[in-house]
C-alpha positions in Angstrom: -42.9 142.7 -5.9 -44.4 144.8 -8.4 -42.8 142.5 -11.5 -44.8 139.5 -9.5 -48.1 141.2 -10.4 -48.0 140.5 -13.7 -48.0 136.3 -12.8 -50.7 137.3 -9.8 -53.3 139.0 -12.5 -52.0 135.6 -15.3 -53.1 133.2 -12.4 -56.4 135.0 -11.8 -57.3 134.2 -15.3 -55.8 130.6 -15.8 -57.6 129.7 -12.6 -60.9 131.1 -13.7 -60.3 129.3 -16.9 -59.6 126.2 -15.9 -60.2 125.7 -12.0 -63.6 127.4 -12.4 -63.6 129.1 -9.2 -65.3 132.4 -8.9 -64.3 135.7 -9.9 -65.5 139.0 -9.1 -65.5 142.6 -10.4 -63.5 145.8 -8.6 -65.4 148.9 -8.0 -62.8 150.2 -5.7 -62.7 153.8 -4.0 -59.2 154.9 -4.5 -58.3 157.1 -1.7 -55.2 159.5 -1.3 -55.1 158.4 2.2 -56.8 155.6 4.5 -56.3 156.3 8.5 -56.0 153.5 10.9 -57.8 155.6 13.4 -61.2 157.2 11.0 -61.1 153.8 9.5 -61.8 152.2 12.9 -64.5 155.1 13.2 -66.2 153.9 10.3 -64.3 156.5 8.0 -65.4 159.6 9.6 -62.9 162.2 9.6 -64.5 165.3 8.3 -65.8 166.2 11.9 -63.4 164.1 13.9 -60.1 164.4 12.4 -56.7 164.8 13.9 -53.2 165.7 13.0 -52.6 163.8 10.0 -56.0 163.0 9.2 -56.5 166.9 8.3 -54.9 166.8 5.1 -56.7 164.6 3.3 -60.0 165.2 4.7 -61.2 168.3 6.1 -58.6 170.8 6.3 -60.3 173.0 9.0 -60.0 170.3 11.9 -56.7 171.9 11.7 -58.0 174.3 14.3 -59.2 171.5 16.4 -55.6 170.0 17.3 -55.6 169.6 21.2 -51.3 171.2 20.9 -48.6 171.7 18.9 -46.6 168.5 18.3 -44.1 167.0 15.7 -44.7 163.4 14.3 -40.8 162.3 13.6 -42.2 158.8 11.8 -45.7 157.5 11.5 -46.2 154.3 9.6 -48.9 152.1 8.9 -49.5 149.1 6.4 -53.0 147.5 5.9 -54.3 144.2 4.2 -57.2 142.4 3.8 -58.3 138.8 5.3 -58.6 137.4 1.6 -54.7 137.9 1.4 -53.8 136.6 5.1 -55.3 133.6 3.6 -53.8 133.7 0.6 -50.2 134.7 1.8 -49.1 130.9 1.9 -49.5 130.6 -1.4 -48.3 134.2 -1.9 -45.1 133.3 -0.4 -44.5 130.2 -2.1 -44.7 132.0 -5.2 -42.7 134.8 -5.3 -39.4 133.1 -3.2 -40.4 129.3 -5.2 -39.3 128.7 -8.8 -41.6 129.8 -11.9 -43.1 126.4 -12.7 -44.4 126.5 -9.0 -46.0 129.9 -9.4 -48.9 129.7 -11.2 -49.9 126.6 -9.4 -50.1 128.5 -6.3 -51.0 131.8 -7.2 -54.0 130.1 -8.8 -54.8 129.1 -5.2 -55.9 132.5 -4.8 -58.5 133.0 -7.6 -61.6 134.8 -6.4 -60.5 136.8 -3.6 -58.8 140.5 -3.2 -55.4 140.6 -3.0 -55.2 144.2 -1.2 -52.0 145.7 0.1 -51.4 149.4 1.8 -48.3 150.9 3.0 -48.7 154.8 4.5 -45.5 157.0 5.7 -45.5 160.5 6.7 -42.1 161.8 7.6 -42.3 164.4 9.2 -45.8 165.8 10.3 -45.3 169.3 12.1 -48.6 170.7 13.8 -48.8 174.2 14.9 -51.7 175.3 17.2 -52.4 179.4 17.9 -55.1 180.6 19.7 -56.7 181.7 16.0 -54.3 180.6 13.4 -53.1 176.6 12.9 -50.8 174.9 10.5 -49.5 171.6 9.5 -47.0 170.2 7.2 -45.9 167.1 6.3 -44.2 164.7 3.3 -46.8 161.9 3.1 -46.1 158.2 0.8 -49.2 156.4 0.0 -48.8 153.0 -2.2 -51.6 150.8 -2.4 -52.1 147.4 -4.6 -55.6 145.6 -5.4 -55.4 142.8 -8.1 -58.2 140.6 -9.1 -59.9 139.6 -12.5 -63.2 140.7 -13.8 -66.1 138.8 -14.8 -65.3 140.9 -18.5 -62.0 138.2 -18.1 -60.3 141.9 -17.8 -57.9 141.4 -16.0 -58.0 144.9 -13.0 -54.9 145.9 -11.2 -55.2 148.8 -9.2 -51.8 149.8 -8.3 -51.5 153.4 -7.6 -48.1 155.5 -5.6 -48.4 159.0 -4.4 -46.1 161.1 -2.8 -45.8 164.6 -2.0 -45.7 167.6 0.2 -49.0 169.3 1.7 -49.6 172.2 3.9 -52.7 173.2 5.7 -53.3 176.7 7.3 -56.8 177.1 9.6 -58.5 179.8 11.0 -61.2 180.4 14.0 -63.9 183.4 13.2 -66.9 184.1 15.0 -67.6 184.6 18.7 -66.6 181.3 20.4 -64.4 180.3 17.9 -67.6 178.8 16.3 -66.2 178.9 12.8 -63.6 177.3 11.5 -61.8 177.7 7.7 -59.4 175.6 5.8 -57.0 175.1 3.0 -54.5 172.7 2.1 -52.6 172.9 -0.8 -51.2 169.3 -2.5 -47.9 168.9 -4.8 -48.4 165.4 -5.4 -46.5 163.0 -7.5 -48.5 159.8 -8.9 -47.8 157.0 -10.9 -50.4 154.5 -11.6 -51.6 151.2 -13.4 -53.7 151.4 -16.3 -57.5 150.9 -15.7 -58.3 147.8 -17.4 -56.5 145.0 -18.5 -58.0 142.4 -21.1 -57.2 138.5 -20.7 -56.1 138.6 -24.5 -53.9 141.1 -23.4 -52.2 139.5 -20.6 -51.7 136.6 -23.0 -50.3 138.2 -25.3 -47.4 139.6 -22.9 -48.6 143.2 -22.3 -46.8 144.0 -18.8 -49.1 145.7 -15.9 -46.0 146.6 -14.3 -47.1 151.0 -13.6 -43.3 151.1 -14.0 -43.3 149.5 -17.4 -46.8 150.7 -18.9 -48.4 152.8 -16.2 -49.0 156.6 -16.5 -47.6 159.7 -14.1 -48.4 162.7 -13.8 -47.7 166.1 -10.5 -49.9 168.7 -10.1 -50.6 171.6 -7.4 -54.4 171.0 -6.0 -56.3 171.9 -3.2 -58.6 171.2 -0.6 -61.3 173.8 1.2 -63.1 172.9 4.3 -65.3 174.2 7.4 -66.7 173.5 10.6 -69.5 175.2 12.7 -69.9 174.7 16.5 -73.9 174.7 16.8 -74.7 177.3 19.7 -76.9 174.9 21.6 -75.7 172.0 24.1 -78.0 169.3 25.2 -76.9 167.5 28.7 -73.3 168.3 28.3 -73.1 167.3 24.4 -71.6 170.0 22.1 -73.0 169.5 18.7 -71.0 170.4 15.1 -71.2 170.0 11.4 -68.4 170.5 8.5 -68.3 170.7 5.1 -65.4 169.8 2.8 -64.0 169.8 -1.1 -60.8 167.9 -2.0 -59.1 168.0 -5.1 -61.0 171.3 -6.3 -59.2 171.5 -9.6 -59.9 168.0 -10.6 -57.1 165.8 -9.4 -55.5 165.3 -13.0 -52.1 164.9 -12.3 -50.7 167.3 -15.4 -50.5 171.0 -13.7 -46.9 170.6 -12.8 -44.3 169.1 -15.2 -42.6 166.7 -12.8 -42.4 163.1 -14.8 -39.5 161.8 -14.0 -39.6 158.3 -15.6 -40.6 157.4 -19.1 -44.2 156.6 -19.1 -46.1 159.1 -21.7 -49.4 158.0 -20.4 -51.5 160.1 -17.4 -52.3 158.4 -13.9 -55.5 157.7 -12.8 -57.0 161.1 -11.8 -58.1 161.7 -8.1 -62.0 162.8 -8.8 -63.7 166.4 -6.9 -65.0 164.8 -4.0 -67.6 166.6 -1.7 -68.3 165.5 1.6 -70.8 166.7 4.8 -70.9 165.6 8.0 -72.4 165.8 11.9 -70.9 165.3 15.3 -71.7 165.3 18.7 -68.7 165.9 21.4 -69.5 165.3 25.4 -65.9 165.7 27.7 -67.1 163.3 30.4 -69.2 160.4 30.7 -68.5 158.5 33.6 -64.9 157.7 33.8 -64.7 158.5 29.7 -63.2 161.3 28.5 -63.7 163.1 25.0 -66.5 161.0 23.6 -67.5 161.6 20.0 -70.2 160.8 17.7 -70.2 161.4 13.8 -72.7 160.6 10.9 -70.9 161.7 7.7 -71.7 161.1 3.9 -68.4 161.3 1.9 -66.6 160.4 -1.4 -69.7 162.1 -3.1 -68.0 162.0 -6.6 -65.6 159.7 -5.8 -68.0 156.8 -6.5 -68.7 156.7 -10.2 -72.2 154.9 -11.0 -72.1 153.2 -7.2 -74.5 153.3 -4.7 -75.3 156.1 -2.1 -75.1 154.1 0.6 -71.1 153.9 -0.1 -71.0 157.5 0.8 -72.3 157.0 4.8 -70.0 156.7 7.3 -71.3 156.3 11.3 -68.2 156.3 13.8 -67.6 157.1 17.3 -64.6 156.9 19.8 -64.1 157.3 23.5 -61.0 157.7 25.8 -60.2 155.7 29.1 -56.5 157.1 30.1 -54.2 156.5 27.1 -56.5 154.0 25.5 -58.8 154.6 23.2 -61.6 152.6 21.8 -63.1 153.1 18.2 -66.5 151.5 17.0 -68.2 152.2 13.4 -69.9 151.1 10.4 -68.5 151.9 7.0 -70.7 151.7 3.8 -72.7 149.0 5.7 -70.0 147.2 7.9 -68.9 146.9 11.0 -65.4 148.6 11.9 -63.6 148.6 15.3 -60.3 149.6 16.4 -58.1 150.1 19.7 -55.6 153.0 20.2 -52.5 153.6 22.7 -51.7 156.9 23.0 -48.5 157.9 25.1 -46.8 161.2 25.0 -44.3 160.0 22.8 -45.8 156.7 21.5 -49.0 156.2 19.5 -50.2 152.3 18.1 -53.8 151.6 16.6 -54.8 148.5 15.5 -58.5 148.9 12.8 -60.5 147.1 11.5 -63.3 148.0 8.5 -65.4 146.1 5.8 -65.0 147.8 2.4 -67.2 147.3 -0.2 -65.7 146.4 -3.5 -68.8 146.4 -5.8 -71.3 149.3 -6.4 -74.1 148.8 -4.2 -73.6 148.4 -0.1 -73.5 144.8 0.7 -72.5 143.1 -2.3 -69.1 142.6 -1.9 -67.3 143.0 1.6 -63.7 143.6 1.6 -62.1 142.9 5.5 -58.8 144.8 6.1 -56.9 145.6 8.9 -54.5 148.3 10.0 -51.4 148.6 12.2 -50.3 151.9 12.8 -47.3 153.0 14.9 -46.0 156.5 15.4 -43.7 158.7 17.2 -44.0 162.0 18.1 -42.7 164.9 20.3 
């Protein structure tokens, strides 16, 4: 799939050339990790998260895992509506011959082309009455191709995979304090960052395999939370603070570079983010409502906009189903969940914003998620 790129980013320019449909510029948060379930919330996660959503956000929710639990598989893969209604044309050029493909791939000028696939095999969650842990081996690939207004052509193609580890602890009276740290050993290989039309005429592959960079290093997150010692009508209020990738995300600590590319990936920026929640156990036949305001990927968001840093999300439980409602940098998100004792499937979806101010550019995606757990 990856050697079909190259023709993908090709049509993008022949059909700006010469179809003169409109193209568009990518200013696209690159995130370790998307989950279908904060993602429905409108990307809160740093007061709300769960299991798997701990290592890549804020590594003291750890403490806040209802029980102990083992995830044996949990998969998810996420696209975008621009290629649901491309994937006709998507199809018919990577199984139709090569004088077809260009024809149809040109089809898709103008539009994302965005593509997720998440596995975490396995996720082990330890909860003590202080002390909490969790480990798991996490693949993230992700694919966003489209051509600049510059006529450079911009793949983002970017792999990770890796171990992490999380350890949490409670301190205070009430357990009102909560610390975190999860170490990374993370494994990335990447697509260059831009990509002139010349270029692409002339041959040069965007294939990461072929002319990418990769790069392993050690890193760490740090997080907290706080339980605020007031309660208003049965709501229990919170707040949490987080850093991720404290030593920089440069992929070059660790010497693991197993195929020959000489070139660095595309670093993983120090991100800070801060956040606000309100938690209520019972409202009417609802149980374990939540409400988050959080303001996150501060760092992570080079010359955009503030208002792509806030995230507004809340969920609510009604037996094993659970209903998610948000808005993410401006957009509406939504999701439903099933949640069974050994069974888990959420289906999300969120508006991402794809230029550098909120409302310029919406991105649609959805998730499927399925896991299984004991």
């Amino acid at each position: 799939m990856i050697k079909h790129a190259i023709y993908v980013a090709l049509a993008f320019g022949l059909a700006a050339l010469f179809l003169l449909k409109t193209v568009f510029a990518l200013d696209n948060i690159i995130r370790p990790y998307q989950g279908a379930r904060s993602s429905a919330m409108g990307g809160v996660k740093l007061t709300t998260g769960l299991y798997e959503e701990n290592f890549w956000a804020n590594p003291a929710r750890v403490t806040d895992n209802p029980k102990s639990k083992v995830q044996i598989l949990d998969f998810s893969t996420e696209t975008s509506i621009g290629t649901i209604k491309n994937m006709s044309s998507l199809i018919k050029s990577f199984f139709g011959s090569r004088s077809e493909l260009l024809t149809n791939l040109a089809q898709t000028a103008g539009k994302n082309n965005h593509f997720r696939m998440q596995l975490t095999i396995p996720g082990i969650y330890i909860v003590k009455e202080k002390m909490s842990y969790a480990f798991a081996i996490q693949l993230n690939t992700q694919a966003d191709i489209d051509l600049r207004k510059s006529f450079a052509v911009e793949p983002d193609f970017v792999t990770d995979v890796g171990p992490s580890f999380t350890v949490g602890r409670k301190f205070l009276p009430d357990d009102a304090l909560s610390v975190g740290l999860t170490s990374h050993i993370t494994y990335r290989i990447s697509s260059q960052a831009d990509f002139t039309f010349i270029d692409v005429l002339k041959g040069k592959d965007i294939d990461p395999l072929k002319s990418g960079g990769q790069g392993t290093h050690l890193d760490f997150d740090l997080g907290s939370t706080y339980k605020l010692p007031w309660v208003w009508k049965d709501w229990n209020f919170g707040t949490s603070l987080a850093i991720n990738h404290i030593l920089g995300g440069k992929f070059k600590n660790l010497g693991i570079r197993p195929l020959s590319l000489n070139a660095l990936p595309r670093e993983q920026p120090r991100t800070l983010g801060v956040g606000a929640s309100a938690q209520k156990e019972e409202i009417w036949k609802l149980s374990n409502t939540v409400v988050a305001l959080e303001f996150s990927d501060i760092g992570n968001n080079p010359n955009g906009s503030f208002l792509r840093w806030i995230h507004i999300g809340a969920e609510t439980h009604y037996g094993v189903l659970a209903t998610r409602l948000g808005i993410n940098q401006g957009y509406l998100t939504a999701g439903l969940g099933l949640n069974t004792k050994a069974f888990v499937m959420d289906l999300s979806t969120y508006g991402e914003e794809m230029s550098l101010n909120s409302g310029g550019l919406e991105d649609r995606r959805f998730i499927l998620r399925i896991l299984f757990h004991i």
